[in-house]
C-alpha positions as CSV (number, residue, x, y, z in Angstrom):
1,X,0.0,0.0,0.0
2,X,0.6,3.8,-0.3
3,X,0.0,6.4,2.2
4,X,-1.0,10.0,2.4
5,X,-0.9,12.2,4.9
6,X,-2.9,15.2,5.0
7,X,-0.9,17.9,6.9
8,X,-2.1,21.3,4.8
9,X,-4.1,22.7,7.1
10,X,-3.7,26.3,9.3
11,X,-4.9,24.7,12.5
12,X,-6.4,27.6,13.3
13,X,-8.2,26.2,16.3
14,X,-4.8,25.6,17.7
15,X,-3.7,29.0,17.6
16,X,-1.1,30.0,19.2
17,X,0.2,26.6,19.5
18,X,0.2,26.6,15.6
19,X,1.5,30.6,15.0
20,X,5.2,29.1,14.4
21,X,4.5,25.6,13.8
22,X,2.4,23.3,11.8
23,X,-0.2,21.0,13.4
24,X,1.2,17.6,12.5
25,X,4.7,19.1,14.1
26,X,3.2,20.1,17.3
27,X,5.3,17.6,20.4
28,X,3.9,15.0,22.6
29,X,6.5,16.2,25.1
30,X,9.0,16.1,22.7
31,X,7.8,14.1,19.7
32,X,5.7,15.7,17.3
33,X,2.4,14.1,16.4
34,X,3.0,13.5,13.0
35,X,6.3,11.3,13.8
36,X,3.6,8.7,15.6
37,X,1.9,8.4,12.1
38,X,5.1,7.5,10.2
39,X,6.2,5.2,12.5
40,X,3.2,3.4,12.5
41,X,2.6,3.4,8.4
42,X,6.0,2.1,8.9
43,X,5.4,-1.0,10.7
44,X,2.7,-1.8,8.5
45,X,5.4,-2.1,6.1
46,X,4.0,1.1,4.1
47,X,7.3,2.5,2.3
48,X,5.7,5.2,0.3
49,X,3.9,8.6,1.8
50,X,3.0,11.3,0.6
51,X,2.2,14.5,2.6
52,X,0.1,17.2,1.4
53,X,1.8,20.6,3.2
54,X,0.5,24.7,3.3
55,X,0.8,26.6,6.3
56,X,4.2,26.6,7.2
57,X,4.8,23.2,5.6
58,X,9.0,23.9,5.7
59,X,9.5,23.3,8.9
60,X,7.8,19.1,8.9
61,X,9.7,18.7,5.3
62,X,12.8,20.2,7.1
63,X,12.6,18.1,10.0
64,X,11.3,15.1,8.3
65,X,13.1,15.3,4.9
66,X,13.1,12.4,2.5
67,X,12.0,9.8,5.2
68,X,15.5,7.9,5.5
69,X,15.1,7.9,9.4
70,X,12.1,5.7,9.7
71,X,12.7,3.5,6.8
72,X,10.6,4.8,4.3
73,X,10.4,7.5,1.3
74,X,8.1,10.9,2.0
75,X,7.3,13.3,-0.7
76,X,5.9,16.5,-0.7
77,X,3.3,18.1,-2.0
78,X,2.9,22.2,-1.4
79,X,-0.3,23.9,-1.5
80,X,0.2,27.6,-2.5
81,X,1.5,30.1,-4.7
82,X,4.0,33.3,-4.2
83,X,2.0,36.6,-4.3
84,X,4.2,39.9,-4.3
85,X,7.3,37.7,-3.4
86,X,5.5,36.0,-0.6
87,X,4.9,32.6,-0.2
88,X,1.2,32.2,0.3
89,X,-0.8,29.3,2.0
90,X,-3.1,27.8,0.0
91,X,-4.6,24.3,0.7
92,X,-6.9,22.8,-1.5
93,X,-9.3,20.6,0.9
94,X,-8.4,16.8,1.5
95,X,-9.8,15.4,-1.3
96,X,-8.5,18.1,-3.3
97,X,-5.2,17.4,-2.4
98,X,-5.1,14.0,-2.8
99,X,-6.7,15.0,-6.8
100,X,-4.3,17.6,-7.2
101,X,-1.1,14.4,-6.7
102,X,-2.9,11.9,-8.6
103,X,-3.3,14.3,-11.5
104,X,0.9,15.0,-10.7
105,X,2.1,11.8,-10.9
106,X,-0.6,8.9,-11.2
107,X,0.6,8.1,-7.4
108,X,-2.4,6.4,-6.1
109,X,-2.4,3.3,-8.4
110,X,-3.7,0.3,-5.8
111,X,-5.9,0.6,-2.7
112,X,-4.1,3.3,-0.4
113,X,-4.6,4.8,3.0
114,X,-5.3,8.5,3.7
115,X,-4.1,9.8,7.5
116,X,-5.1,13.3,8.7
117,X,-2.0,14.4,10.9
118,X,-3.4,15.8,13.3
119,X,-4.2,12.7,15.9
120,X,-1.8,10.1,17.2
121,X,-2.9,6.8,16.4
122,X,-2.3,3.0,17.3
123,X,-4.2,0.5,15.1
124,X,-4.1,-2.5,13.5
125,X,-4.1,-1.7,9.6
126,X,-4.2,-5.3,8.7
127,X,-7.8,-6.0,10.4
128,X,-9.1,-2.9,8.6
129,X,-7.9,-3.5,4.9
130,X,-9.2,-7.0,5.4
131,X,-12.7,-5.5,6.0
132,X,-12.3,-2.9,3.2
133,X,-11.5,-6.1,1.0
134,X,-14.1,-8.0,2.2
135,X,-16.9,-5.8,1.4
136,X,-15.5,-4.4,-2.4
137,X,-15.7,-1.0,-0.7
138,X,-14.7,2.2,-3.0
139,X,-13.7,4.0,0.5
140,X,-14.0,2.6,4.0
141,X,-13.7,5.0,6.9
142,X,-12.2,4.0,10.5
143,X,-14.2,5.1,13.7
144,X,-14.2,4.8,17.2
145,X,-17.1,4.6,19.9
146,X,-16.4,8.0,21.7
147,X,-18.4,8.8,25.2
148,X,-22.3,9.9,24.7
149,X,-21.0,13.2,26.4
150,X,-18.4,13.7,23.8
151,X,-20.6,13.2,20.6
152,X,-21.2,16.5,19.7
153,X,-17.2,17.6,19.3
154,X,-17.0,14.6,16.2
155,X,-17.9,14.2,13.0
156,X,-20.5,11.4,13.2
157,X,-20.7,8.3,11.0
158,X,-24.2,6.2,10.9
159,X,-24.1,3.0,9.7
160,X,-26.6,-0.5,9.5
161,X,-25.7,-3.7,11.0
162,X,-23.1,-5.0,8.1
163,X,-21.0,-1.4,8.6
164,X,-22.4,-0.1,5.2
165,X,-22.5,3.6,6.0
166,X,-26.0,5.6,5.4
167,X,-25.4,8.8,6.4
168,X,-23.2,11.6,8.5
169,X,-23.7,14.2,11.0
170,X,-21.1,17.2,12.0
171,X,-20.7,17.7,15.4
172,X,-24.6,16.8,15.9
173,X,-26.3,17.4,19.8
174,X,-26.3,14.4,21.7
175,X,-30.2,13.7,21.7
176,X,-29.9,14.4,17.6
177,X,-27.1,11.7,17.0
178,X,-27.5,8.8,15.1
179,X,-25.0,7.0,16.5
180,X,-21.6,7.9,18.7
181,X,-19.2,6.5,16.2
182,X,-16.7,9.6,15.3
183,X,-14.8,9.6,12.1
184,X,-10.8,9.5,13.2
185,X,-10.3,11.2,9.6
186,X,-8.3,8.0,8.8
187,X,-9.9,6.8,5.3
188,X,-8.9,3.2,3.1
189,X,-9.6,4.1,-0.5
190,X,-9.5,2.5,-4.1
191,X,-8.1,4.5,-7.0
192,X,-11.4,4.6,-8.6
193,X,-12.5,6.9,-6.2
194,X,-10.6,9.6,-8.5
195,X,-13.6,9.7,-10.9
196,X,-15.7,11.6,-8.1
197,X,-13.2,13.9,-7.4
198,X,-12.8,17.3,-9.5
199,X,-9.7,18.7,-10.3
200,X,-8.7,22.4,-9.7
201,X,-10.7,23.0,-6.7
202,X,-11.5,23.0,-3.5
203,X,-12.9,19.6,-2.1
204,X,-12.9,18.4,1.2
205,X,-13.1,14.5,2.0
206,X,-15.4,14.4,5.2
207,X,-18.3,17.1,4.2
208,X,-18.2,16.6,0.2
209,X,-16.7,13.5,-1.4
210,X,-18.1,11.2,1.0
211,X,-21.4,12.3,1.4
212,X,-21.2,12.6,-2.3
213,X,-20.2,8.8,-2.6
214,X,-23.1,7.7,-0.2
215,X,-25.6,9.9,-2.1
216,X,-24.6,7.7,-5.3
217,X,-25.1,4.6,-3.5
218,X,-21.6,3.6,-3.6
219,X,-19.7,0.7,-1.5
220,X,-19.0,3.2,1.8
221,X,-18.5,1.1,4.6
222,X,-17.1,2.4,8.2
223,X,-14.8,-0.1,10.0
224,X,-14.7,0.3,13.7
225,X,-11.2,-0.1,15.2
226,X,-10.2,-1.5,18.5
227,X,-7.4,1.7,18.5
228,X,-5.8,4.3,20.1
229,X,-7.2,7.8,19.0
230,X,-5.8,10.8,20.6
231,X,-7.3,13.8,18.5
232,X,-6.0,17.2,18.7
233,X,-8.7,19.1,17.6
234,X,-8.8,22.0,20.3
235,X,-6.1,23.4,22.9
236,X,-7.5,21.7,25.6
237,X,-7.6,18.3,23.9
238,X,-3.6,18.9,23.3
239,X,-3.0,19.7,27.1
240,X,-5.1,16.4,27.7
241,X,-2.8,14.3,25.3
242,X,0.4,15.5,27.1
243,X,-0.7,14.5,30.3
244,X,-1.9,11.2,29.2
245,X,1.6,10.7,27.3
246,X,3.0,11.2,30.8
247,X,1.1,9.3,32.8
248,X,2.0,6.4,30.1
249,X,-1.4,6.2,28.4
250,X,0.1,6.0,24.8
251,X,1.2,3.0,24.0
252,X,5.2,2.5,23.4
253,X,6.1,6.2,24.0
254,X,8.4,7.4,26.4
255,X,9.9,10.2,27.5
256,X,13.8,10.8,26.7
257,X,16.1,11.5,29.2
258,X,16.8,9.6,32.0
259,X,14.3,7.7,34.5
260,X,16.1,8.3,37.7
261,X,12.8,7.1,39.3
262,X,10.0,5.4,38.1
263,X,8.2,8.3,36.4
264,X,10.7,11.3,37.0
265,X,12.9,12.0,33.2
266,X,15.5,14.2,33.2
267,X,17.6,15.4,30.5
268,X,21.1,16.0,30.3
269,X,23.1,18.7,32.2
270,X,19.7,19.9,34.2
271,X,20.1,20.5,37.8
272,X,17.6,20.1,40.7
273,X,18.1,21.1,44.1
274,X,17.5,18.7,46.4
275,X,14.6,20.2,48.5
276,X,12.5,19.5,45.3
277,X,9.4,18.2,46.1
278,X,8.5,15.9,43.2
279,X,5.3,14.0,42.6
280,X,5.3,11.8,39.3
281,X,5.2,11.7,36.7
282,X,7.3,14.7,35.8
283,X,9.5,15.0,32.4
284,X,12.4,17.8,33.3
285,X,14.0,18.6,29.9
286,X,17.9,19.3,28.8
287,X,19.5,22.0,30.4
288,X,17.2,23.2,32.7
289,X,17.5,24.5,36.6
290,X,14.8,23.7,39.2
291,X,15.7,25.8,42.4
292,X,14.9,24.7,46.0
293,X,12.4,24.5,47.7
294,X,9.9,24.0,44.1
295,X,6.9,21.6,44.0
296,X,6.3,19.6,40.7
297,X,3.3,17.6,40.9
298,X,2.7,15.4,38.1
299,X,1.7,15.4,35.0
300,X,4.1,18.1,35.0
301,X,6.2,19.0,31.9
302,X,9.4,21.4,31.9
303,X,11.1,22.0,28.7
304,X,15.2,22.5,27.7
305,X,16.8,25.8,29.0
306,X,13.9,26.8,31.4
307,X,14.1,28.2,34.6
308,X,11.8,27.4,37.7
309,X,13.1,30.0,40.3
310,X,12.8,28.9,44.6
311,X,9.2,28.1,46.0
312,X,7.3,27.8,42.5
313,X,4.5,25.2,42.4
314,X,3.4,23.9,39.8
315,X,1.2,21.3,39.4
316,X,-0.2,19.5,36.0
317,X,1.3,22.3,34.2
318,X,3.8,22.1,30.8
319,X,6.2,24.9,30.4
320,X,7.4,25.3,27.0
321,X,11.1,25.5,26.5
322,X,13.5,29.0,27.6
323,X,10.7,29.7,30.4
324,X,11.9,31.6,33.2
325,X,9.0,31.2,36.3
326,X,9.8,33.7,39.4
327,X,9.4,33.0,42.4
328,X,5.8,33.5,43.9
329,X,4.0,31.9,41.2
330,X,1.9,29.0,41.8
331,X,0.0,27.8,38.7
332,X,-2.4,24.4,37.8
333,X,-3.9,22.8,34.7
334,X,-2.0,25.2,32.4
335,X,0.6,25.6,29.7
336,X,2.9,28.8,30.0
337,X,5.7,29.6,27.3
338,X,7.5,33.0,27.2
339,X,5.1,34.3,25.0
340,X,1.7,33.2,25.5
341,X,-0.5,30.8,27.9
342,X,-3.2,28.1,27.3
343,X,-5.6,27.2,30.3
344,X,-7.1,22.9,30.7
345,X,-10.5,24.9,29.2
346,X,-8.6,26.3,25.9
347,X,-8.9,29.5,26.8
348,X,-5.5,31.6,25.7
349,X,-3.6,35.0,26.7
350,X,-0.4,36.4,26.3
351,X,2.2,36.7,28.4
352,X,2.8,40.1,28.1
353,X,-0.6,41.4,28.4
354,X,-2.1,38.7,30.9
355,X,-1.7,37.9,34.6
356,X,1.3,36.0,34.0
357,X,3.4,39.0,33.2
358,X,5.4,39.8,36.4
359,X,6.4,36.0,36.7
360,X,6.9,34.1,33.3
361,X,10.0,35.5,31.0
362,X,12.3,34.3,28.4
363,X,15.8,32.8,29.9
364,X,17.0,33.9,26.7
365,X,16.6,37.5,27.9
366,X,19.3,38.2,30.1
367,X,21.1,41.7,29.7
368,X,24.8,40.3,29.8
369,X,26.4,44.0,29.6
């Protein structure tokens, strides 16, 4: 099989997380979401990817480049244009993006996978091209039972008995659902699906070509995976995910550094005073002083080259890296950087202009005259 990753979009949801980043690149502690992805197309012994990249798509080819790393070959494929000497963003939709490659290069030429980046995933790919097999389905989506209280955040996918699908619902109330089955925007398709897709515009996979496909009573069958689906659709589901990566919740990931105890990871050349009051799990990143008498209570991230001056608390909190905290500050459920903050409910401020101001600095800034 072949794979595509669809990694074009702003992420403006995620803002600021995604001012100087793109979604797929944003870290689970320190490895970024899209990373999980390849390594997983990987084992599945899928060699060739394609990503679809916009909004400052640079910095994944930069980090990922040609895929040598992980054992397989990653393209590129950039949506935009230059305008006045600028390089513009311009992403197409998912299904447009996956047109706009086909028409390329021809690259989808056997039954092929489509990935949104923008979730970290565990699954057994296997189980689900069987099933797309089995039933001669043109496009088979994957979905996962989610709470009845958590319905309405998720695209919903209803389907009868035998998993052909019927119909959908965005983001539907709970007592207006027709099922709790959310689309993980992870798609198995055949090439013929290419006829239903125009060229040179905008289309989007979820709200167009699959409705679309149902509405012509084609094979569209949704597969329901026993998988791991951590979806990073809002701030607060990305505070969530780091926590849970902590607390060892995602399978096969941990923390770099070294355990000193069961829990605690700290990278090289940090110091912490001994009257540190620790309460796992706690990552403490390269580089980085935590000053006596400072309470960490777990999940509690603390990036390279930060700061946590004497008597801080901090508890379930992720600093970002080159954070200074001053003393006096005591802060839970939160994420703090130099430049801006994000609360457990999403909400977001910026340093400079928030309530963080007089504690919460840049180590970076240090007048050396």
């Amino acid at each position: 099989m072949k794979a595509m990753i669809l990694a074009a979009g702003a992420g403006t949801r995620l803002k600021p997380l995604t001012n100087k980043i793109p979604k797929p690149m944003l870290p689970i502690v320190e490895k970024p979401v899209i990373e999980f992805i390849i390594e997983l197309l990987a084992r599945h012994e899928i060699k060739e990817i394609m990503i679809n990249i916009s909004h400052l798509g640079w910095v994944m080819q930069n980090y990922l480049k040609s895929g040598y790393r992980y054992g397989v070959k990653i393209g590129y494929s950039f949506e935009g244009h230059f305008e006045k000497g600028q390089l513009v963003a311009d992403p197409i939709g998912s299904a447009g993006g996956m047109r706009r490659l086909q028409d390329g290069s021809a690259f989808f030429d056997e039954t092929f996978i489509v990935v949104c980046g923008d979730a970290v995933i565990d699954f057994d790919l296997k189980r689900a091209l069987d099933f797309h097999n089995s039933r001669g389905s043109i496009a088979t989506i994957l979905t996962k039972e989610v709470p009845n209280e958590q319905v309405s955040n998720y695209g919903i996918v209803v389907s009868d008995s035998q998993g052909r699908v019927g119909s959908f619902q965005e983001k539907p109330p709970l007592e207006k659902a027709g099922s709790n089955m959310a689309n993980t925007g992870i798609y198995i398709f055949e090439p013929a699906v290419f006829k239903y897709i125009p060229s040179g515009t905008f289309y989007d996979i979820g709200s167009q070509l699959l409705p679309d496909l149902v509405k012509r009573k084609e094979s569209v069958y949704s597969f329901t995976a026993e998988m791991e689906w951590f979806d990073i659709g809002r701030n607060s589901d990305y505070l969530s995910i780091l926590g849970q990566a902590l607390l060892g919740k995602i399978k096969g990931f941990k923390p770099s550094g070294k355990e000193i105890t069961a829990g605690l990871w700290k990278g090289i050349s940090s110091v912490v005073e001994k009257t540190t009051r620790i309460i796992t799990p706690v990552f403490i990143g390269s580089n980085t002083r935590i000053e006596k008498n400072v309470r960490l209570e777990g999940p509690t991230m603390i990036g390279s080259n930060c700061e946590i001056c004497e008597g801080v608390d901090l508890s379930n909190v992720f600093v970002g890296d080159y954070t200074r905290i001053k003393t006096g500050f005591k802060g839970k459920n939160i994420l703090i950087t130099p430049d801006f903050f994000i609360r457990s409910d999403g909400s977001t401020g910026s340093i400079s202009e928030g309530p963080y101001a007089e504690f919460i600095s840049d180590t970076r800034n240090v007048d050396i005259r």
